[in-house]
C-alpha positions in Angstrom: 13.6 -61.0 29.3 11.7 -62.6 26.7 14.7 -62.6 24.3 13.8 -65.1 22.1 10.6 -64.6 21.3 11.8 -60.8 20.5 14.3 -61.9 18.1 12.1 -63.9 16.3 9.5 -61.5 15.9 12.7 -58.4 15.4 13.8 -61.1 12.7 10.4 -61.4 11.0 10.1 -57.5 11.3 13.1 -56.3 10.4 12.7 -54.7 7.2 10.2 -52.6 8.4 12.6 -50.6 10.7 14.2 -48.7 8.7 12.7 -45.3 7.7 10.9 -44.7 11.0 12.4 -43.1 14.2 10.1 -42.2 17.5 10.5 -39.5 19.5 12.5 -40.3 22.4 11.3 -41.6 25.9 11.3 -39.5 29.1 13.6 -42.4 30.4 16.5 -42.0 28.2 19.9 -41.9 30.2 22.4 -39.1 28.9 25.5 -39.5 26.8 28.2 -39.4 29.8 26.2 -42.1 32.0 25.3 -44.6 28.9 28.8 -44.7 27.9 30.5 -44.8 31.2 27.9 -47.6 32.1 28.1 -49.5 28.9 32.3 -49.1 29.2 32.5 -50.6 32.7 30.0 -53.3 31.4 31.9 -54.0 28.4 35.8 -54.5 30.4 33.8 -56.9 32.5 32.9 -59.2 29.8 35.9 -58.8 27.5 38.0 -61.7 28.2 41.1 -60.5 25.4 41.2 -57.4 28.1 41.8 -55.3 25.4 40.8 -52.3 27.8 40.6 -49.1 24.9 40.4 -45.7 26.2 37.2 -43.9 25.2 36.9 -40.3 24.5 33.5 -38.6 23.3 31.8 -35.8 22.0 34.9 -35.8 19.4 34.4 -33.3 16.7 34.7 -34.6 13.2 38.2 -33.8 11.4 39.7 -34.0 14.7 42.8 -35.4 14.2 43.8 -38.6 16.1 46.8 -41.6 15.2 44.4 -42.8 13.0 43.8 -39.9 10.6 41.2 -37.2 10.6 38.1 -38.8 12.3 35.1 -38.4 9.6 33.2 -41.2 12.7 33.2 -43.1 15.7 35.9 -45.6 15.5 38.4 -47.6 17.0 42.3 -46.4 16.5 44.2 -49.8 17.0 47.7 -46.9 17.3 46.5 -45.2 20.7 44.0 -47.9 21.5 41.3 -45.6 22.1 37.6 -45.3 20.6 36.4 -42.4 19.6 32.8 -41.6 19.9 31.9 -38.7 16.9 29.2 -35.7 18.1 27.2 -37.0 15.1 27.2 -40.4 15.9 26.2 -39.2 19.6 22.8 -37.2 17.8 22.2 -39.9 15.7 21.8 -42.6 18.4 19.1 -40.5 20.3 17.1 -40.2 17.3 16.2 -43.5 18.3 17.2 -43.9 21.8 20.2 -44.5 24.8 20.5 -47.8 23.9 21.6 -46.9 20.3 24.8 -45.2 21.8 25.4 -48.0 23.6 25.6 -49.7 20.3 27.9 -47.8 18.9 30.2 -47.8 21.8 29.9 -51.9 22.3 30.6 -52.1 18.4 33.9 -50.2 18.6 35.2 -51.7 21.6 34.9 -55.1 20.0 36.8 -53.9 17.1 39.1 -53.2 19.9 38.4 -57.0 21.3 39.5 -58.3 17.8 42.8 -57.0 17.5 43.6 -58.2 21.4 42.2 -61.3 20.5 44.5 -61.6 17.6 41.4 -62.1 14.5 43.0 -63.1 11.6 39.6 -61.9 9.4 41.0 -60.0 6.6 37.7 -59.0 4.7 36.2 -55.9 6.1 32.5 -57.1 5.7 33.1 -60.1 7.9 35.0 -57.8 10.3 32.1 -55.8 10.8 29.5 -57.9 10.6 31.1 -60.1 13.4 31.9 -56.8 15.2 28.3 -56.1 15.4 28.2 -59.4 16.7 30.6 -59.3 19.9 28.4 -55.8 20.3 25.6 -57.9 20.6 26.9 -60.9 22.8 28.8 -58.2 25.1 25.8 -56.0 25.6 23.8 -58.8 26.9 26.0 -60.4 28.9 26.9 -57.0 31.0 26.1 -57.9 34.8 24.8 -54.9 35.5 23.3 -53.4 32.9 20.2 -54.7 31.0 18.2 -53.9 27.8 14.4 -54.4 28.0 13.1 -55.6 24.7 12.6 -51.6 23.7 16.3 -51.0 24.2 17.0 -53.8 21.8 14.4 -53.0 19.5 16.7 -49.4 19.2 19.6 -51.1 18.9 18.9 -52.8 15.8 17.7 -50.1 14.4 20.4 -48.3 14.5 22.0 -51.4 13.4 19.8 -51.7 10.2 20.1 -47.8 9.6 24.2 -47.9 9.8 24.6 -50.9 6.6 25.0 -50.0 3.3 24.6 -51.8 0.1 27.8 -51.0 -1.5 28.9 -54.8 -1.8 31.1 -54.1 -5.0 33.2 -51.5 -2.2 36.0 -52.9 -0.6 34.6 -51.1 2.5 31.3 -52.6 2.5 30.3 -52.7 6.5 27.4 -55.2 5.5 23.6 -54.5 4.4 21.0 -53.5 7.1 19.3 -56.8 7.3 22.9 -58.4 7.9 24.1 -56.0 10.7 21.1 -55.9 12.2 20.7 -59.6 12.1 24.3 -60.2 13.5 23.9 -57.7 16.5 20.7 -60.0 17.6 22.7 -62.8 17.1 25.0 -61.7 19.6 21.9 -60.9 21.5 20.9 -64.6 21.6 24.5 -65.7 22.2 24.7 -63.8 25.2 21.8 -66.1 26.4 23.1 -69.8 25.7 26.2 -71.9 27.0 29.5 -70.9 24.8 27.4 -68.2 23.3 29.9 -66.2 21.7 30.4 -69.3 19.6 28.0 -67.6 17.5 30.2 -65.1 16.3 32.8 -66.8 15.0 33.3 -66.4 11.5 34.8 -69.6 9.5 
């Protein structure tokens, strides 16, 4: 994997990602076997061992421990993720590896709590969230993302900021999460890698 060079050239790009989606390759894995991949994957990096329960295909408004589920999230009360049908149609429009994303970004939400995180602002939470997705994702033994697969995932990544930074619930702006999840990316390649996702 030329990872690297990628992310420079993502980096350089990234602004240009955002309105345009691509029809999806003939290659693309299904929902079950992405997120049953990407699960096993993620337990075998995780060293807090914070081992959430995943369901999918959740409806919105379900109710869960958490409240009404308007997304996918993570519910630190039953320790389980929740992966949203709308989140699941939204990842293919630009590809398997999307979902993934979203899975690896709510399981370390999950890795946050185990690990005790004392971050208390929500934009750092997320953006270092996006992060550990990153770093996990490419450290998985057995599963790997060519430099399409990546190219999805911050995508997705770009498409899910917002640039609300006056709301207290502001998850970061596109160039930021997509930045931080190919930060983890890079991480995942070097010596103490997920050193680059800690927040001071």
């Amino acid at each position: 994997m030329k990872l690297g060079k990628f992310l420079t050239r993502v980096s350089i790009a990234i602004i240009t990602l955002i309105g345009t989606t691509q029809p999806l390759r003939s290659t693309e894995l299904g929902p079950e076997v992405v997120l049953n991949a990407t699960y096993q994957g993620l337990r075998k990096v995780d060293i807090t061992r914070a081992n959430p329960k995943v369901r999918w295909n959740v409806r919105n408004g379900t109710s869960s421990p958490c409240g009404r589920i308007t997304g996918s999230l993570y519910c630190p009360r039953s320790n389980t993720i929740y992966i949203t049908q709308q989140h699941i149609k939204m990842a293919y429009q630009y590809g398997d590896a999307a979902l993934a994303y979203i899975l690896a970004h709510e399981y370390a939400h999950a890795a946050q709590i185990a690990g005790g995180s004392r971050l208390r602002n929500i934009t750092q939470i997320e953006l270092q969230a996006d992060c550990l997705a990153g770093y996990y994702m490419g450290a998985m033994p057995d599963v790997s993302f060519d430099d399409k697969d990546i190219e999805e995932i911050a995508r997705i990544a770009y498409q899910v900021g917002d640039y609300e930074i006056n709301n207290s619930q502001h998850h970061g702006t596109p160039k930021q999460r997509a930045l931080a999840v190919l930060t983890g990316f890079q991480g995942s390649q070097q010596e103490n890698g997920m050193a680059a996702c800690q927040i001071r």
